[in-house]
C-alpha positions as CSV (number, residue, x, y, z in Angstrom):
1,X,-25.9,13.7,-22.3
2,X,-22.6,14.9,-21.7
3,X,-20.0,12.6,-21.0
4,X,-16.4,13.0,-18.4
5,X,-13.4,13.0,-21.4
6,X,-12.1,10.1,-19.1
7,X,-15.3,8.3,-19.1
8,X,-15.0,4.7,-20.3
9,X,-17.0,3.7,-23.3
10,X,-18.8,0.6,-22.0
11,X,-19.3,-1.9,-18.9
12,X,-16.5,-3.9,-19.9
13,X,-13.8,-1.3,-19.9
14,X,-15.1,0.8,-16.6
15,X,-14.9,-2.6,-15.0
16,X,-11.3,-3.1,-16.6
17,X,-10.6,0.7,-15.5
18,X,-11.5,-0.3,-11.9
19,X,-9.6,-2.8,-11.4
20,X,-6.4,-1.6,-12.7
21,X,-7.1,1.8,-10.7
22,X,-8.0,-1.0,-7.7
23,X,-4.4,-2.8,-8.2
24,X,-2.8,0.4,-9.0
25,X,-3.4,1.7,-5.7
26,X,-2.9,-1.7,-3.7
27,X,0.4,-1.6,-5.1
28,X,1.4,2.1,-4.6
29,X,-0.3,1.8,-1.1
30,X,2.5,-1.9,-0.5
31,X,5.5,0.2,-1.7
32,X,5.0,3.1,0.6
33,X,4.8,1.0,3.8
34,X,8.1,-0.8,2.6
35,X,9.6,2.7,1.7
36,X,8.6,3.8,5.5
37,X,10.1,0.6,7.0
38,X,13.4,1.4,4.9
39,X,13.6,4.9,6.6
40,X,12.8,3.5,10.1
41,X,15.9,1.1,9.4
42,X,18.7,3.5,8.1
43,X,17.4,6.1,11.0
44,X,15.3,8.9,8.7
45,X,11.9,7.9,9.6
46,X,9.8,7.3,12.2
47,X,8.6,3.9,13.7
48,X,4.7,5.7,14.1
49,X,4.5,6.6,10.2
50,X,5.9,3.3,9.2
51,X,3.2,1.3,11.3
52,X,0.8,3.3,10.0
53,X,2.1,3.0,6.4
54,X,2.0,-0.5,7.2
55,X,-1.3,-1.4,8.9
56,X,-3.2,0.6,5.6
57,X,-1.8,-1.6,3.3
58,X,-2.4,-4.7,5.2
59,X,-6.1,-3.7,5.5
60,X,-6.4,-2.9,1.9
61,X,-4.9,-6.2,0.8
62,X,-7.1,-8.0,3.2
63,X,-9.9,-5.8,1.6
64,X,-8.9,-7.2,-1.4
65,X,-8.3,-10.4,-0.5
66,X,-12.1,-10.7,0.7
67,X,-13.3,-9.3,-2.7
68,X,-11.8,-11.7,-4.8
69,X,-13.3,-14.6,-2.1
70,X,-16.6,-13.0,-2.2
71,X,-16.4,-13.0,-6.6
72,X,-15.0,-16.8,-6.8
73,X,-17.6,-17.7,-4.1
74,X,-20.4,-16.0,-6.5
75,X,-18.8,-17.1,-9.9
76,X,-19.1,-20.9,-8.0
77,X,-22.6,-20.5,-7.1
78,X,-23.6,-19.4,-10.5
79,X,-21.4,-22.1,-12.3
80,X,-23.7,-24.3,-10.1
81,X,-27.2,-23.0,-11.2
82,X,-28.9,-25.5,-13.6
83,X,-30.6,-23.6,-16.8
């Protein structure tokens, strides 16, 4: 079987890999909504980009707020199951 050369070895490091990619891009995502609100406020940018630069990040930290409600939610129920 042949393999991507980026291809991470096991489950453990493609979930690792994900979630820095994940936060990465939340991140990048948060700095170019402030970097459009900055250009809306000195005059260079407009107030349409900067809304929209603004409303994707908010969704994609909601987005990620709800995935780390629905894992503690699931970690909780299975911290709960009797063996």
């Amino acid at each position: 079987m042949v393999r991507p050369l980026d291809a991470p070895r096991d489950g453990v490091d493609a979930f690792a890999e994900m979630l820095s990619r994940a936060i990465d891009g939340i991140g990048s995502r948060l700095r170019r909504a402030d970097s459009a609100e900055r250009d809306v406020a000195v005059g260079r940018g407009s107030i349409q980009a900067a809304s929209i630069a603004r409303a994707e990040a908010d969704v994609e930290v909601a987005v990620a707020a709800a995935i780390v409600d629905h894992a503690a939610r699931a970690l909780n129920a299975v911290s709960q199951m009797q063996v």
